[in-house]
C-alpha positions, 0 to 999 in steps of 0.5 A, spaced: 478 542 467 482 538 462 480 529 463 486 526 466 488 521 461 492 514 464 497 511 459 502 506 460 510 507 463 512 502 458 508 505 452 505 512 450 500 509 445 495 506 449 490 512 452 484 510 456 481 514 462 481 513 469 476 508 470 479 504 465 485 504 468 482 502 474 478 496 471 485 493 467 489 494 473 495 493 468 496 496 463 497 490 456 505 491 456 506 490 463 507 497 464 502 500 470 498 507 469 500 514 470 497 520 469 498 524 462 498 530 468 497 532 476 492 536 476 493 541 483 488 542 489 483 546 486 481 549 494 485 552 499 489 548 505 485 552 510 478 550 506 480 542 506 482 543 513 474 545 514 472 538 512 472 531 514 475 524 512 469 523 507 470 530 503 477 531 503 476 524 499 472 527 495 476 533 494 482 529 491 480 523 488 475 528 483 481 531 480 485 524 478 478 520 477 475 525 472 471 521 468 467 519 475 460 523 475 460 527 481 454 523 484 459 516 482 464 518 486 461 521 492 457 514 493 463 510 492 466 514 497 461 514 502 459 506 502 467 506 503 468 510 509 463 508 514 462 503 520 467 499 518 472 504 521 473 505 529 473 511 530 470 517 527 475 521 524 477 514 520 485 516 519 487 519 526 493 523 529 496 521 535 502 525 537 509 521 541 516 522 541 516 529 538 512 526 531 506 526 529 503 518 527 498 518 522 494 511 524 492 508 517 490 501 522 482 502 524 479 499 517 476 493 517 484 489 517 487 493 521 492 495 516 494 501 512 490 497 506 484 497 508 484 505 507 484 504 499 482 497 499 475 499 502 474 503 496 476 499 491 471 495 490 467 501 489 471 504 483 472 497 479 464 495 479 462 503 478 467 503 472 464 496 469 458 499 469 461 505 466 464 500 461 459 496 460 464 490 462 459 483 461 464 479 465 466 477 472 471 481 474 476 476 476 481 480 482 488 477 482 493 479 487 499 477 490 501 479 498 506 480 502 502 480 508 496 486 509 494 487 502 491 480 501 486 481 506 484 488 505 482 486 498 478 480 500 475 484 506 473 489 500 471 484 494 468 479 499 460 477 496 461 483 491 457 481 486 461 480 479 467 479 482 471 473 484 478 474 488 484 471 487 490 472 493 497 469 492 501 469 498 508 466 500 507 460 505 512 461 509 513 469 509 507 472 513 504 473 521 502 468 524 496 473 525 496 475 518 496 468 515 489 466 519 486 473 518 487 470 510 485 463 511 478 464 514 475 470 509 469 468 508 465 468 502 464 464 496 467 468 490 474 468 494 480 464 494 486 464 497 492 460 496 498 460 499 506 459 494 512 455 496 517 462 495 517 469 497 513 474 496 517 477 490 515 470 486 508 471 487 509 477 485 512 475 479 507 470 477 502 474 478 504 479 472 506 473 468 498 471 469 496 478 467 500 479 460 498 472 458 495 474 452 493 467 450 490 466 458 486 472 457 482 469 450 481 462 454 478 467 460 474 472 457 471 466 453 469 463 460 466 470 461 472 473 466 477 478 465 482 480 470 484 485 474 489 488 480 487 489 488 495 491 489 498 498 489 500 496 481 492 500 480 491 507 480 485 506 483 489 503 490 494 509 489 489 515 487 486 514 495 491 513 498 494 520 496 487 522 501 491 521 507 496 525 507 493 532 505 488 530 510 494 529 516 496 535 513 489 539 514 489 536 521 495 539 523 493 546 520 486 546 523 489 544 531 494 550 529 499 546 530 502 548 523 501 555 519 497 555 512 503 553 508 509 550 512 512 545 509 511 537 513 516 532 512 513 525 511 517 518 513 513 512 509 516 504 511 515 502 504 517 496 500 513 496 494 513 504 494 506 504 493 504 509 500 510 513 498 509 515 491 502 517 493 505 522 498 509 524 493 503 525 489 500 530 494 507 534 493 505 534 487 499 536 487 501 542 492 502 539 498 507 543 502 511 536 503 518 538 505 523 531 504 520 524 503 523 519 507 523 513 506 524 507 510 527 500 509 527 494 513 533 489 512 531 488 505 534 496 503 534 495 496 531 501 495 535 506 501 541 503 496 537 506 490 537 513 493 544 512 496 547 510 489 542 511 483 543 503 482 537 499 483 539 492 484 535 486 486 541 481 485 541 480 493 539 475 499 532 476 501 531 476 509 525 474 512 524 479 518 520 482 523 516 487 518 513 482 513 510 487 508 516 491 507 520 483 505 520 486 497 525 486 492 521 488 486 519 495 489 514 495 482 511 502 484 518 505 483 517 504 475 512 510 477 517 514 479 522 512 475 517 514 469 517 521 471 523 523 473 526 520 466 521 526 464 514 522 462 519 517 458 515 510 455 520 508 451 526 510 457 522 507 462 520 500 458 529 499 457 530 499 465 524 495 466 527 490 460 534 491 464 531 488 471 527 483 468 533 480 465 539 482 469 536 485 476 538 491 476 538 498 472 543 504 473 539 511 473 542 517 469 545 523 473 541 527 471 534 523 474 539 522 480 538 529 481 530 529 481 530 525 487 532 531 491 526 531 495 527 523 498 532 521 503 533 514 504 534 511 510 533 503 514 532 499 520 536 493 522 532 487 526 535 490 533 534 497 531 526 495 530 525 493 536 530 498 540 524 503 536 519 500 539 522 499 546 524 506 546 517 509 544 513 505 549 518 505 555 518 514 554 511 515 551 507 509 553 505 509 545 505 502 542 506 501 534 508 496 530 515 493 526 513 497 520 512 504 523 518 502 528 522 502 521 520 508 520 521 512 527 528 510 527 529 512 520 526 518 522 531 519 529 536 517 524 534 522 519 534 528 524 541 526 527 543 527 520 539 533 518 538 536 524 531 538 521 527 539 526 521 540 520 514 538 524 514 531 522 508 525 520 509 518 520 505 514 516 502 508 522 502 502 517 499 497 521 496 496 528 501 492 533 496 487 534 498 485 528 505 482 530 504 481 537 509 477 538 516 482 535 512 488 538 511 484 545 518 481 544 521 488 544 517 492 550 516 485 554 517 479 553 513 474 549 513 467 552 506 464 549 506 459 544 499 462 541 499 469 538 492 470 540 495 469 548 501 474 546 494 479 544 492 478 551 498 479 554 500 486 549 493 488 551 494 487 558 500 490 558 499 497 554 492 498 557 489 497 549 484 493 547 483 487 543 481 490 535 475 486 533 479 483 527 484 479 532 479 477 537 473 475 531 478 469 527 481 466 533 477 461 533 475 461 526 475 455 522 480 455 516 476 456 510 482 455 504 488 451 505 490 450 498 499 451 497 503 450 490 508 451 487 510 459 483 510 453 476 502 451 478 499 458 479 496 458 474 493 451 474 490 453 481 487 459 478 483 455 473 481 450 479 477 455 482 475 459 476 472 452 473 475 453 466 
């Protein structure tokens, strides 16, 4: 079977293999890594349905991480899904409402995050040593909530690592903020920004491909490297999931070998609806991809009219992790469907650097058949959470209620009545005060109390990620503006 080779969606010259591509994180000209082909699944649905979480990972990920030894992989693997996952079966079904919810929240931080980040870490210090890096590796993310923490769960203590997290101060939980602020660890560091989440983004890019940081680093003995979904080694485990949903489903007989699923993904960045559409075209019988938005629908606009346009106002809103402008996963999908085209690829970038906004051709429009876009106000987030409790007693999220009302948008729209899972983003105790908001009320002025009260409430207990920072000191406390980034990156590093 042919090595899968990763080049960058901005330009075809540079090659490297995956665990390359894995230590970078980015490639050079600021363009993110895709395979030169996606290879099929090389067992049979019905022998996958036979394994557990940890072989389906294995099963996967062998073929798009080619240049891991077998004995690499299955280490990496192992040592990422283990204990620190509540239950047995590590990503769970739950069937309410007439779909199935696939819970990606019983990791370490109580998000669907921790599924590729508890194996990241992994990936990166078994490629430095493939690649004979000599360098600290220096992890450089910026967050809009769920993946900050989930990375510094990951990197925490890992030796030759340090880790770098931007947040936008004003712009997370309350819940989400104190799980950050109080990561232990003497290699992390987490710092919050004066603007949103799409500014920490873009600072943190602009940190990436400063060429002349990059000499200043390497001379003090660091590189970076990304924990965002901009990596292919947090994209490649998250594809996982979906054919384990979907093997889940063929052994409990509740599909037949083959039937095609639909899948509705809450999404911002696109990163964990790309990776479902990966598992579509590694064989996976995915019928539609629906994605869903929140208020910030620059990406239901983008599938209505092929016009990707971020010249609008952000709104802060329930669902902090889908507050995003910048989807900087779609340029993935953007590549493909221009047919593998870097130098296509490259001008929509420039176009939306420079004006914001990019107009897809016709032609790319109709390769996007397979998606359907849909979003959900504030009020109809909360009516999503509301009508699923009051009629199942089931509790999600504001993330997964987007996407249960897109998904009930959908099915009045289509009347496909396809069996149907939902990507579960998050647990509910991490926004305790719009989750209890919609099925109660939420009175208290502590998160932690509401977390008590939703518990009560729901019958559910307490994860151990809310009840072990209650009371936990706030360890990093540093906030500046989008311009001192770099400065506080240089603070921490001692250059």
């Amino acid at each position: 079977m042919a090595d899968v080779i990763y080049s960058s969606t901005r330009g075809a010259d540079l090659k490297v293999k995956a665990s390359e591509a894995v230590l970078r994180g980015l490639a050079p000209d600021g363009g993110l890594f895709v395979p030169d082909h996606i290879p099929h699944l090389d067992k049979t649905l019905k022998e996958i349905s036979q394994m557990n979480y940890q072989q389906t990972a294995y099963e996967v990920m062998k073929l798009l991480l080619t240049d891991y030894t077998e004995e690499e992989l299955k280490y990496c693997i192992e040592h990422a899904y283990d204990s620190k996952f509540d239950t047995d079966e590590i990503a769970p079904l739950t069937e309410a409402g007439g779909a199935y919810y696939l819970e990606l929240y019983h990791g370490r931080t109580i998000a669907f995050k921790d599924m590729a980040l508890s194996i990241l870490p992994y990936l990166m210090t078994t490629a430095a040593k493939k690649n004979n890096v000599k360098n600290e590796i220096v992890i450089l993310t910026a967050t809009s909530g769920d993946t900050g923490k989930a990375a510094l769960a990951g990197f925490a203590d890992v030796p030759g690592t340090r880790i770098i997290v931007f947040y936008p101060k004003h712009g997370v939980s309350p819940i989400q903020e104190k799980q950050m602020v109080t990561q232990q660890g003497d290699n992390t560091c987490v710092i919050g920004i004066e603007g949103n989440f799409d500014d920490a983004q873009t600072g943190v890019k602009k940190l990436f491909t400063d060429d002349n940081l990059a000499a200043e680093m390497d001379k003090a003995g660091f590189q970076f490297s990304s924990a965002n979904s901009i990596n292919i080694g947090r994209l490649v485990p998250q594809i996982v999931y979906y054919v384990y949903a979907y093997t889940r489903l063929l052994a409990g007989g509740r599909i037949a070998d083959g039937d095609a699923i639909n899948v509705v993904v809450p999404t911002g960045n696109f990163g964990n609806i790309l990776a479902a559409y990966y598992a579509k075209k590694m064989g996976l019988p995915i019928g539609k991809l629906i994605c869903a938005s929140n208020s910030n629908k620059v990406l239901y606009d983008f599938f209505q009219t092929g016009s990707y346009d971020r010249n609008r106002d952000f709104v802060l809103t329930s669902s902090p992790s889908m507050d995003i402008l910048i989807s900087s996963n779609l340029e993935r999908l953007i590549y493909h469907i221009a047919g593998d085209d870097a130098g296509a690829d490259a001008k929509y970038m420039q176009n939306l650097a420079q004006t914001g906004k990019y107009d897809i051709t016709d032609e790319m429009k109709a390769k996007l058949v397979d998606f359907y876009g849909g979003f959900a106000s504030e009020d109809e987030t909360k009516e999503a959470i509301k009508s699923l409790y009051d009629s199942t007693g089931y509790v999600i999220d504001t993330h997964t209620a987007v996407a249960s009302h897109v998904y009930n948008q959908y099915k009045k729209d289509t009347n496909d009545n396809t069996v149907t899972v939902i990507a579960s983003t998050a647990s509910p105790f991490k926004f305790t005060r719009a989750v209890l908001g919609a099925i109660d009320k939420a009175e208290a002025e502590d998160d932690f109390e509401l977390a008590d009260q939703l518990a009560a409430k729901a019958g559910l207990e307490i994860p151990e990620a809310v009840s072990s920072i209650r009371n936990a000191p706030v360890r990093h406390d540093t906030v500046v503006e989008v311009a001192d980034m770099e400065k506080a990156v240089k603070n921490f590093l001692n250059m």
